[in-house]
Backbone as XML, in Angstrom:
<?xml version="1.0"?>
<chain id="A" units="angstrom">
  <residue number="1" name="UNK">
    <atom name="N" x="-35.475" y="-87.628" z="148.862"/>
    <atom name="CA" x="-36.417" y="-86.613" z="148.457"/>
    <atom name="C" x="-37.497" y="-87.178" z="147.543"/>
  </residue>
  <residue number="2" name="UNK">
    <atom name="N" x="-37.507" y="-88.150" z="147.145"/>
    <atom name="CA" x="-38.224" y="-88.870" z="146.040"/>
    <atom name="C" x="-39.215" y="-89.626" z="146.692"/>
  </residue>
  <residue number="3" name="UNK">
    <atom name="N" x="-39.198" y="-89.991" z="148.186"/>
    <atom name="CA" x="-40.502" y="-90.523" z="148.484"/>
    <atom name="C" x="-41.060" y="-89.365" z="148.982"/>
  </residue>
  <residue number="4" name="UNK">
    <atom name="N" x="-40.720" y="-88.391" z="149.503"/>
    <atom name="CA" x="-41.447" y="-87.462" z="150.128"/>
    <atom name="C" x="-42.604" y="-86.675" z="148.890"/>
  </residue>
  <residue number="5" name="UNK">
    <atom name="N" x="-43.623" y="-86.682" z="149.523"/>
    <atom name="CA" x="-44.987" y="-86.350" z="148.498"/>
    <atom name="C" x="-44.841" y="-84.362" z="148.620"/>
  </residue>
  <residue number="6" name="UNK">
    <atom name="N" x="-45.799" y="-83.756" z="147.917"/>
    <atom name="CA" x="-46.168" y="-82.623" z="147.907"/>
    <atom name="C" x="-46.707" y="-82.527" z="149.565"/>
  </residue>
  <residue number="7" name="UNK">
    <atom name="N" x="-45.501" y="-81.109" z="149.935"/>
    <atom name="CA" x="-45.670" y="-80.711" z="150.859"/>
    <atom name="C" x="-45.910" y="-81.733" z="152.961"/>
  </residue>
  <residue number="8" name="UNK">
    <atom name="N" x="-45.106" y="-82.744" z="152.006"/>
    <atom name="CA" x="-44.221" y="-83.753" z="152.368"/>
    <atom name="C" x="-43.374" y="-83.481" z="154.164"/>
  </residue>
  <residue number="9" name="UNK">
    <atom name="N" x="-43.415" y="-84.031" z="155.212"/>
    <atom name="CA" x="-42.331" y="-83.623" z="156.189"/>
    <atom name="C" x="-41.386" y="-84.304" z="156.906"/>
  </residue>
  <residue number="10" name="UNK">
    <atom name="N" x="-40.134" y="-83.869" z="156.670"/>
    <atom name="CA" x="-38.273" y="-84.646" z="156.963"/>
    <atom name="C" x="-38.789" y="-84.668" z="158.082"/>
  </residue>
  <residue number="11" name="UNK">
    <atom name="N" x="-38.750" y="-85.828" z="159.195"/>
    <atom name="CA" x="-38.181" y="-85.450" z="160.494"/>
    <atom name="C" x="-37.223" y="-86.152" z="160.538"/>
  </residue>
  <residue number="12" name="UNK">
    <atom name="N" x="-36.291" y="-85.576" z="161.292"/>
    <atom name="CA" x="-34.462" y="-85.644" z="161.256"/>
    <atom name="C" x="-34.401" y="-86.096" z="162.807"/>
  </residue>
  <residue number="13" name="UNK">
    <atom name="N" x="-33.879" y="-87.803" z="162.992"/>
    <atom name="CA" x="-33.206" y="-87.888" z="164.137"/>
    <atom name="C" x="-31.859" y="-88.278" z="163.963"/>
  </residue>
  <residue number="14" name="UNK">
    <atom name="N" x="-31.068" y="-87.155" z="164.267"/>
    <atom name="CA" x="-29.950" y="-87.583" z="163.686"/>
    <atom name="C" x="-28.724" y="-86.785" z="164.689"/>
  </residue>
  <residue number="15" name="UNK">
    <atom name="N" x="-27.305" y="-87.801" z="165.209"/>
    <atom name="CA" x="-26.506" y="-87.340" z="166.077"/>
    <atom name="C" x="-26.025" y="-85.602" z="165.872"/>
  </residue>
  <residue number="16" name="UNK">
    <atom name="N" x="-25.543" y="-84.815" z="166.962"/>
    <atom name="CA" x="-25.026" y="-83.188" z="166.819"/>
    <atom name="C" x="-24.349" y="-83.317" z="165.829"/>
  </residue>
  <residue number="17" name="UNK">
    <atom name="N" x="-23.522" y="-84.201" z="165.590"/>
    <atom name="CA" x="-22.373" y="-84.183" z="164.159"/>
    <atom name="C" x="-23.162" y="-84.444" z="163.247"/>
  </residue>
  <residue number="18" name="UNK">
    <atom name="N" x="-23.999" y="-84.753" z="163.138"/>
    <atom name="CA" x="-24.382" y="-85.095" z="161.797"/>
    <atom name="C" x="-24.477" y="-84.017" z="160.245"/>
  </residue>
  <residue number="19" name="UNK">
    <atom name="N" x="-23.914" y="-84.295" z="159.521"/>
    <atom name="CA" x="-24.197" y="-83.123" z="158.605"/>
    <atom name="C" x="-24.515" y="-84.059" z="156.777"/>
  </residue>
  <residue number="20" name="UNK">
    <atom name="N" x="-25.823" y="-84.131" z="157.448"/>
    <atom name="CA" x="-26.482" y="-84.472" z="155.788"/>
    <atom name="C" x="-26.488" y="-83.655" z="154.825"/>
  </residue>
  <residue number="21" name="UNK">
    <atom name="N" x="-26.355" y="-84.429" z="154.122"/>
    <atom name="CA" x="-26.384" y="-83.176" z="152.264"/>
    <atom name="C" x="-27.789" y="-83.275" z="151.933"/>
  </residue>
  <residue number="22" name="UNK">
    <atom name="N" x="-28.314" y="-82.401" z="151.580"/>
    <atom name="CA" x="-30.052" y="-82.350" z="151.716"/>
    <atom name="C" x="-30.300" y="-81.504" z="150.770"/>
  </residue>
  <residue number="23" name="UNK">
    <atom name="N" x="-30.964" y="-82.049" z="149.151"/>
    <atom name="CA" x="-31.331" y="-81.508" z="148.190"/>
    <atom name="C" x="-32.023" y="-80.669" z="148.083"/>
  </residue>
  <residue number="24" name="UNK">
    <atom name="N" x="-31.673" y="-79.037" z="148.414"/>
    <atom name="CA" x="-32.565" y="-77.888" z="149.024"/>
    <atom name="C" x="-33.834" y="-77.495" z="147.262"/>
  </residue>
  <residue number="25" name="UNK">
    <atom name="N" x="-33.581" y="-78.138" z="146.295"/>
    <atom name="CA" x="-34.045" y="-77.441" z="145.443"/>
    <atom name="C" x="-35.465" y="-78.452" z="145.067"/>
  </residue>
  <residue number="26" name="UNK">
    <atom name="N" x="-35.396" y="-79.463" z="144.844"/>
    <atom name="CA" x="-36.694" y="-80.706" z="145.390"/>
    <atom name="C" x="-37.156" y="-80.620" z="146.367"/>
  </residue>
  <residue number="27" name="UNK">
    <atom name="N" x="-36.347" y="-80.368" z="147.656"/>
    <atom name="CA" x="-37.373" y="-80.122" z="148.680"/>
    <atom name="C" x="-38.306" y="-78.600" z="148.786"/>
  </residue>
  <residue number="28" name="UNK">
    <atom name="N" x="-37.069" y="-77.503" z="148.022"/>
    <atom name="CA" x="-38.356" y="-76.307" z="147.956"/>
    <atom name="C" x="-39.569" y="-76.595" z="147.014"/>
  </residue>
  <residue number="29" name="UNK">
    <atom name="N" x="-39.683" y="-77.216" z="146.177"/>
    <atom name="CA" x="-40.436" y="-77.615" z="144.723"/>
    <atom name="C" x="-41.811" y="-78.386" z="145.225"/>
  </residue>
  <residue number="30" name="UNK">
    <atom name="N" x="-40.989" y="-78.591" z="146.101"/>
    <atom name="CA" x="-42.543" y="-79.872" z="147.140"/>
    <atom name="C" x="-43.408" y="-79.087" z="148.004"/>
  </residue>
  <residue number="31" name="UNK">
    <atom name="N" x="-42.506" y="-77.890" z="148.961"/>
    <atom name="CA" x="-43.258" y="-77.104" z="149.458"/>
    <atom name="C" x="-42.992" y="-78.009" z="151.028"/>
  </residue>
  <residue number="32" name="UNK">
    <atom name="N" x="-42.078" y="-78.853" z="151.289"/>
    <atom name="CA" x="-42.029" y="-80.188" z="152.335"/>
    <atom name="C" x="-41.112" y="-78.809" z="153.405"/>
  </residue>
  <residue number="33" name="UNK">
    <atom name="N" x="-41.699" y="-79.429" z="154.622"/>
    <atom name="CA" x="-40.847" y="-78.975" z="155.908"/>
    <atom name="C" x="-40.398" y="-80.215" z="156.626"/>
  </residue>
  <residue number="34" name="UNK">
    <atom name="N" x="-39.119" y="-79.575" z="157.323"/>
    <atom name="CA" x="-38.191" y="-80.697" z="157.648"/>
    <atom name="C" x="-38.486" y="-80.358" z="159.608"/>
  </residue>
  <residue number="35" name="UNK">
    <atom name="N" x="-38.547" y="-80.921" z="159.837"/>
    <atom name="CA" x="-38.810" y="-81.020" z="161.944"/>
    <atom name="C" x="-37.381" y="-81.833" z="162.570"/>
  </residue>
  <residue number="36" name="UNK">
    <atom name="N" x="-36.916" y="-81.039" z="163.554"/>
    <atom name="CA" x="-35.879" y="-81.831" z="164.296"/>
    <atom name="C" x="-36.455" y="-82.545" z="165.345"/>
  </residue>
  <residue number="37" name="UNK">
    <atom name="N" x="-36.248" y="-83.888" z="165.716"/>
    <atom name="CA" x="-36.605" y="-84.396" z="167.275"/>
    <atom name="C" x="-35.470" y="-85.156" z="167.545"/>
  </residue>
  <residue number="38" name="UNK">
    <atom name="N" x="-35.876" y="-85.022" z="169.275"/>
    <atom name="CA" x="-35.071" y="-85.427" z="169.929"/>
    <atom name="C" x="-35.998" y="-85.421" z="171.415"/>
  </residue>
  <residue number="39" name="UNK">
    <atom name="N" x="-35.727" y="-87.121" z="171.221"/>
    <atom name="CA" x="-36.579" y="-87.978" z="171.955"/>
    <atom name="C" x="-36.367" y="-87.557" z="173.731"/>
  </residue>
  <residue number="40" name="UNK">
    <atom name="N" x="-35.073" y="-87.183" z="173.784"/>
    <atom name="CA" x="-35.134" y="-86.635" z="175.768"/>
    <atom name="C" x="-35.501" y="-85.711" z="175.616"/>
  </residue>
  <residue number="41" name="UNK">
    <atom name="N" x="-35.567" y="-84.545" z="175.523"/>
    <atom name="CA" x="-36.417" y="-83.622" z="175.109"/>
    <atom name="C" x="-37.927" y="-83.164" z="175.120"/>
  </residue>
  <residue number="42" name="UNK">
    <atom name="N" x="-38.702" y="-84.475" z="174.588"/>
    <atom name="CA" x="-39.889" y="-84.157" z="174.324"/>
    <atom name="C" x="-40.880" y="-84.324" z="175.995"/>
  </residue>
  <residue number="43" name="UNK">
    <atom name="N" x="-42.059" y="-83.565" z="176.018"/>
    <atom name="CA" x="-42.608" y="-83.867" z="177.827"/>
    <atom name="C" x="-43.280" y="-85.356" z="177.262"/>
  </residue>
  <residue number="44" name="UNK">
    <atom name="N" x="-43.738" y="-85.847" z="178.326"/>
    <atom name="CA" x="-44.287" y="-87.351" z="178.257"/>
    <atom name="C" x="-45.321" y="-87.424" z="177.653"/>
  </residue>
  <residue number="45" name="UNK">
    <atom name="N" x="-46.650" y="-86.250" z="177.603"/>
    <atom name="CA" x="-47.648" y="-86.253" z="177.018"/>
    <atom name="C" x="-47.471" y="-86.456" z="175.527"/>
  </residue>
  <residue number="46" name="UNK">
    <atom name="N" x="-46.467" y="-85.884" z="175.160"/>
    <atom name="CA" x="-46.123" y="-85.663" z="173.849"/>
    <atom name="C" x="-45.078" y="-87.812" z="173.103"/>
  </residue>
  <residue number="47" name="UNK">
    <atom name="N" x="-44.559" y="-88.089" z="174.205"/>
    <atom name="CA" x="-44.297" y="-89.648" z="174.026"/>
    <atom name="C" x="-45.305" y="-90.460" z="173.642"/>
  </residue>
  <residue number="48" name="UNK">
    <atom name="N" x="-45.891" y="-90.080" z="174.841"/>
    <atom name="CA" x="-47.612" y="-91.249" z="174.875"/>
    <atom name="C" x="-48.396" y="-91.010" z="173.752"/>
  </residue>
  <residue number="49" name="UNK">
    <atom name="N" x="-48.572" y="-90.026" z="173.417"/>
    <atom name="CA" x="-49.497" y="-89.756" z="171.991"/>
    <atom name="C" x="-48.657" y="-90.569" z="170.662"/>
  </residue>
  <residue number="50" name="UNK">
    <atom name="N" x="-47.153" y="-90.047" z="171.143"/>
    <atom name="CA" x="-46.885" y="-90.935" z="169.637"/>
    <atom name="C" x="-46.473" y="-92.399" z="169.731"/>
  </residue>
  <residue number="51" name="UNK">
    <atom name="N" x="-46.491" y="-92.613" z="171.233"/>
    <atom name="CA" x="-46.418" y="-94.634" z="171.625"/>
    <atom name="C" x="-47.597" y="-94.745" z="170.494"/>
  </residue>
  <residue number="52" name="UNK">
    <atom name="N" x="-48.785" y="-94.117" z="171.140"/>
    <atom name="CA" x="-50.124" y="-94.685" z="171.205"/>
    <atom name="C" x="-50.567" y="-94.778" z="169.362"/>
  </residue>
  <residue number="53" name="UNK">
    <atom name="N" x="-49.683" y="-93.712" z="168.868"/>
    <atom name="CA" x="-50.077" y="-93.535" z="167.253"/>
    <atom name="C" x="-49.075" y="-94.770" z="166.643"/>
  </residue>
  <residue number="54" name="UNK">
    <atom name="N" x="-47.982" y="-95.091" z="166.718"/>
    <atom name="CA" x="-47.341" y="-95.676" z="166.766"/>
    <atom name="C" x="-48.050" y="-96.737" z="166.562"/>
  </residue>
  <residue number="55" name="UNK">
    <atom name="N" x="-48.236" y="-97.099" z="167.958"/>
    <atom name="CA" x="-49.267" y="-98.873" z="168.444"/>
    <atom name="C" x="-49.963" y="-98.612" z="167.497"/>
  </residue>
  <residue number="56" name="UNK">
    <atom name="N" x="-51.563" y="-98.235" z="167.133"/>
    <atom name="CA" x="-52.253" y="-98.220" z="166.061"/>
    <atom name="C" x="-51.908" y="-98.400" z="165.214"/>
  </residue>
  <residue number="57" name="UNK">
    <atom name="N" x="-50.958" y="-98.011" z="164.373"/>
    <atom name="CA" x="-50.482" y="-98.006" z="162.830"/>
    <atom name="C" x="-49.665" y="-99.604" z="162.761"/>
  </residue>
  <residue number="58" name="UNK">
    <atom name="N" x="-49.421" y="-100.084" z="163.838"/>
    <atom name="CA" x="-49.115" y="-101.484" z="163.911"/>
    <atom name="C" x="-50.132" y="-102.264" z="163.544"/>
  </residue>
  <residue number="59" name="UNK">
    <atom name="N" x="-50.687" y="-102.440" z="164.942"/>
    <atom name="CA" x="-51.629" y="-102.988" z="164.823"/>
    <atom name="C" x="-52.482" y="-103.103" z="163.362"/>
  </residue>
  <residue number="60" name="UNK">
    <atom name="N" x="-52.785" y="-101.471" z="162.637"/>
    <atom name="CA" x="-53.390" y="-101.619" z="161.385"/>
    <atom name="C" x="-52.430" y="-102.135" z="160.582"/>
  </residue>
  <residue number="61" name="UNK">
    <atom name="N" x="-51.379" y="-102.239" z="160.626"/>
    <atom name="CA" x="-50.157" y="-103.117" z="159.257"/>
    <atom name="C" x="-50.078" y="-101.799" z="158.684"/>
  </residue>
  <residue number="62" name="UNK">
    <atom name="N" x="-50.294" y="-100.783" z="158.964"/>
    <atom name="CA" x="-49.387" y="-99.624" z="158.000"/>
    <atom name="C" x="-48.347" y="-99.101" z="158.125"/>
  </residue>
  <residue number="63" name="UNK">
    <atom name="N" x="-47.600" y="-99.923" z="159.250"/>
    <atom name="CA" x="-45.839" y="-99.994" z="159.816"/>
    <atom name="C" x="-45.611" y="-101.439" z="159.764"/>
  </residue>
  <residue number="64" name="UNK">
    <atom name="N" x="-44.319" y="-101.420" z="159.342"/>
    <atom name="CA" x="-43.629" y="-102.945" z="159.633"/>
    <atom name="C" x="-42.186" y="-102.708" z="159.977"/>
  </residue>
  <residue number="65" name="UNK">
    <atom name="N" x="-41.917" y="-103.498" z="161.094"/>
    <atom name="CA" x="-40.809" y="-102.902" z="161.795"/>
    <atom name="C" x="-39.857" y="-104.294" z="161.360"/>
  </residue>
  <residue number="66" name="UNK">
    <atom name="N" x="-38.719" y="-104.083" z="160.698"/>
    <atom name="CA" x="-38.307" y="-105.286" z="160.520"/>
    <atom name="C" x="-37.338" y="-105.805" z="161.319"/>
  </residue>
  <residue number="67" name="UNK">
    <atom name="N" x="-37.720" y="-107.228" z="161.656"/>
    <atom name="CA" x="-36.523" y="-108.083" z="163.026"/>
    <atom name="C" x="-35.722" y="-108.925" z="162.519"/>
  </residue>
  <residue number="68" name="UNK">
    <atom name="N" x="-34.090" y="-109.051" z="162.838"/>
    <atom name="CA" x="-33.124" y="-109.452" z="162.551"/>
    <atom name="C" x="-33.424" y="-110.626" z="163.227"/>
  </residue>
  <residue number="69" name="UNK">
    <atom name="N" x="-33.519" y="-110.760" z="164.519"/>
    <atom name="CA" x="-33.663" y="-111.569" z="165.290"/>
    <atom name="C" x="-34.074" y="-111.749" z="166.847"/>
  </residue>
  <residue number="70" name="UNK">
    <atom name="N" x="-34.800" y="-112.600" z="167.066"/>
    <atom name="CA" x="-35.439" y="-112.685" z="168.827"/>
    <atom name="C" x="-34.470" y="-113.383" z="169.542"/>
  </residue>
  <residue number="71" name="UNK">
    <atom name="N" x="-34.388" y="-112.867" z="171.064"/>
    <atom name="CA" x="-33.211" y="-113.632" z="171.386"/>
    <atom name="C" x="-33.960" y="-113.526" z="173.083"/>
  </residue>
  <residue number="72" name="UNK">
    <atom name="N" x="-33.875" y="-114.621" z="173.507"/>
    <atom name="CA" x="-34.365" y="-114.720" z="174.991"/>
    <atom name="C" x="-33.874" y="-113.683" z="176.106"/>
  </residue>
  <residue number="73" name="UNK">
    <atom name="N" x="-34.374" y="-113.534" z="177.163"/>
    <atom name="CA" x="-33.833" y="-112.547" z="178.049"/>
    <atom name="C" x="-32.716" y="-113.148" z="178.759"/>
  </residue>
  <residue number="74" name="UNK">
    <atom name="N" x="-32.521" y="-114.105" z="178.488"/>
    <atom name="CA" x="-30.856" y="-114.872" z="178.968"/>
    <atom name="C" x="-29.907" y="-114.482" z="178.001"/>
  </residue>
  <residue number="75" name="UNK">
    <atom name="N" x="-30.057" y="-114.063" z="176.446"/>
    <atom name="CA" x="-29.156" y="-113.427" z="176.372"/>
    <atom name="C" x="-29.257" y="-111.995" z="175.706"/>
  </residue>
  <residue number="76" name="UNK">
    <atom name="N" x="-29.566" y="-111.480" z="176.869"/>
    <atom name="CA" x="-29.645" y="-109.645" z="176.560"/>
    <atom name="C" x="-28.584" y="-109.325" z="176.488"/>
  </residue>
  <residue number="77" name="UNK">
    <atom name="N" x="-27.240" y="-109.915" z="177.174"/>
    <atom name="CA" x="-25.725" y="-109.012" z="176.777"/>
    <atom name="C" x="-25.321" y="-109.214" z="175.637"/>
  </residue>
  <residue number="78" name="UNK">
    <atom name="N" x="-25.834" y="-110.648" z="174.640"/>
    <atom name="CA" x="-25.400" y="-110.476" z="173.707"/>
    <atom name="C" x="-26.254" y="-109.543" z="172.584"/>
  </residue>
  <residue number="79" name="UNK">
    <atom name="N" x="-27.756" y="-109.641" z="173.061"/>
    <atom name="CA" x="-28.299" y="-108.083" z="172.139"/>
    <atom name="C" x="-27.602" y="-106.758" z="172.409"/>
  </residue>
  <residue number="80" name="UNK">
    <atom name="N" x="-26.979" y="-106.886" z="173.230"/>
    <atom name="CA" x="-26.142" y="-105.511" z="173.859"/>
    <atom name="C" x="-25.022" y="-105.259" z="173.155"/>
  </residue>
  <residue number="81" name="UNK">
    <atom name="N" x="-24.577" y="-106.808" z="172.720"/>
    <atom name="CA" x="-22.819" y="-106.418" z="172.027"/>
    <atom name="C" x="-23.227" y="-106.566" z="170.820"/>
  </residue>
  <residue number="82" name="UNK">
    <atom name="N" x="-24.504" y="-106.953" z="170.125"/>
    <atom name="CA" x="-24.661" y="-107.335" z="168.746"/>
    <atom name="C" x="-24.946" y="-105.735" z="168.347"/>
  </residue>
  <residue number="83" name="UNK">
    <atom name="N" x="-25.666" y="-104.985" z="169.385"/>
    <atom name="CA" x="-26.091" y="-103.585" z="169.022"/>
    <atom name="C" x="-25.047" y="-103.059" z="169.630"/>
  </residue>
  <residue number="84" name="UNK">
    <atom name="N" x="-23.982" y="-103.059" z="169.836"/>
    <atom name="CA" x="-23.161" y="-102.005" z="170.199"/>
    <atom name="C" x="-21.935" y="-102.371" z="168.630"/>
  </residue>
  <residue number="85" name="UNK">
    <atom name="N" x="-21.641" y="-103.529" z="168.598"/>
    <atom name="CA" x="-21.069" y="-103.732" z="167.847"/>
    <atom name="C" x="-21.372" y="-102.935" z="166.138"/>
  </residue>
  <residue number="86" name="UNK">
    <atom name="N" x="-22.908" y="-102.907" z="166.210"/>
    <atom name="CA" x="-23.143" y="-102.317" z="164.615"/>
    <atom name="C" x="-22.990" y="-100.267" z="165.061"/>
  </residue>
  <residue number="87" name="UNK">
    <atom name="N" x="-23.872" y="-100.122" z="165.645"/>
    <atom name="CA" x="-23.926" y="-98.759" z="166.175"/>
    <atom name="C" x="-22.600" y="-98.333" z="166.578"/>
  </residue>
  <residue number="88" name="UNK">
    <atom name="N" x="-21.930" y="-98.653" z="167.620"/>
    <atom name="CA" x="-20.367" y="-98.177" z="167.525"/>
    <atom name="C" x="-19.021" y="-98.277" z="167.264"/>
  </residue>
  <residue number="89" name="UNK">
    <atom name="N" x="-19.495" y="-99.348" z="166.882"/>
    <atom name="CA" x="-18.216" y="-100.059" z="165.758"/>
    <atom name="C" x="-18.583" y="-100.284" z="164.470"/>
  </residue>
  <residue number="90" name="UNK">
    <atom name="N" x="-19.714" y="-100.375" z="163.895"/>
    <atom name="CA" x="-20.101" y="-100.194" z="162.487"/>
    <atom name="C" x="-19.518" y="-102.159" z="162.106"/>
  </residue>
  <residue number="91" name="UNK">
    <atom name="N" x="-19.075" y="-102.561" z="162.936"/>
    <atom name="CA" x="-18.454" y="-104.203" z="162.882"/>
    <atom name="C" x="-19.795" y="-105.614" z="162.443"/>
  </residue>
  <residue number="92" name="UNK">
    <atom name="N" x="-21.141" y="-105.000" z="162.873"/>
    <atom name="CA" x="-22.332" y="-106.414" z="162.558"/>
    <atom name="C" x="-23.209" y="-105.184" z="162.100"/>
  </residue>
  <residue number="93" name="UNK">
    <atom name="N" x="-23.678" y="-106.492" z="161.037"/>
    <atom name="CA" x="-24.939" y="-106.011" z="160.056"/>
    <atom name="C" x="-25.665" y="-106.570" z="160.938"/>
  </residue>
  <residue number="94" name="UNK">
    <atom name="N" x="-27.082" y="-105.957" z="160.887"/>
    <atom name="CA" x="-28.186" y="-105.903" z="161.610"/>
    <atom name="C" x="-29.159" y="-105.651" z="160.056"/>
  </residue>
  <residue number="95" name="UNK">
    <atom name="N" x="-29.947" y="-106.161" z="159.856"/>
    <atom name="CA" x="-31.298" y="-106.298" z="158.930"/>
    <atom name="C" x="-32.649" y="-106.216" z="159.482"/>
  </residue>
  <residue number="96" name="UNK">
    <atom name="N" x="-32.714" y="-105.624" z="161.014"/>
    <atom name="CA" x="-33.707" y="-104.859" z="161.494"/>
    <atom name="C" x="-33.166" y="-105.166" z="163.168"/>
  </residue>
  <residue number="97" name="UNK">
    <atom name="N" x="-34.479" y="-104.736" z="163.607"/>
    <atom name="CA" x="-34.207" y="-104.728" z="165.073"/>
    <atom name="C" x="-34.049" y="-105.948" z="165.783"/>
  </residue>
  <residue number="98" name="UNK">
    <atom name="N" x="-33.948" y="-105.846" z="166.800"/>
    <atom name="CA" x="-33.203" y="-107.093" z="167.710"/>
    <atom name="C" x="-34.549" y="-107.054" z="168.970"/>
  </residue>
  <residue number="99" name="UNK">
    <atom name="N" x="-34.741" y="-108.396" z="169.125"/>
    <atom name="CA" x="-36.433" y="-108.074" z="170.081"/>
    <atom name="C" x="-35.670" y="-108.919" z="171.209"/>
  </residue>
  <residue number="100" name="UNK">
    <atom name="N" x="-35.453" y="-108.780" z="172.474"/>
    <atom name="CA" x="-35.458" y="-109.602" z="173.610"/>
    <atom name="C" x="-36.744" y="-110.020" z="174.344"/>
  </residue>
  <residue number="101" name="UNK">
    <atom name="N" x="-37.022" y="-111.123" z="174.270"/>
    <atom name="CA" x="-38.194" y="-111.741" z="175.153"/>
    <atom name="C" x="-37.843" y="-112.553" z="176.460"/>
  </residue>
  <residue number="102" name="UNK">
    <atom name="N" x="-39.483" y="-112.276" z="177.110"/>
    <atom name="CA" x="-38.893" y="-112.796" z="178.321"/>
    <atom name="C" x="-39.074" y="-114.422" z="178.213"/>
  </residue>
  <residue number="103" name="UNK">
    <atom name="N" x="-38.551" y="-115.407" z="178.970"/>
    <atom name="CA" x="-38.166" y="-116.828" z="178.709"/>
    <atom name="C" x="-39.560" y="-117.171" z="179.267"/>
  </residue>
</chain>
């Protein structure tokens, strides 16, 4: 709640189980609204606009996406078990995303 500015907005991607504890009395004080998404869901027009906002804010450096590590397209099964391993086994730290390139 502390980075969120005046009138500030949560968007929540987060699994059906999920049940965050969410400081209702800072967030009324801010005046902030919270948005659910969920990425199958949305129509394509609505993807492409935010690829495309996305791309820009790269490109300008006002996102930085941080990478654990690049790993050739020879070994995509092991980006597969390195990300399955943290995500459903909670078993490997990951310190950002995992990029596969092609060789």
């Amino acid at each position: 709640m502390e980075s969120l500015s005046t009138r500030g907005r949560l968007v929540v991607m987060a699994g059906r189980e999920a049940r965050p504890s969410i400081p209702i009395g800072p967030f009324y004080v801010k005046s902030c609204s919270m948005v659910g998404f969920m990425i199958f869901t949305e129509p394509p027009h609505v993807l492409e606009a935010a690829a495309r906002r996305i791309g820009r804010w790269l490109a300008e450096k006002r996102i930085e996406v941080p990478i654990d590590r690049v790993l050739p397209l020879s070994q995509t099964a092991e980006a597969h078990r390195l990300q399955e391993g943290r995500t459903l086994e909670g078993r490997v730290h990951l310190r950002g995303k995992l990029l596969v390139r092609p060789e």
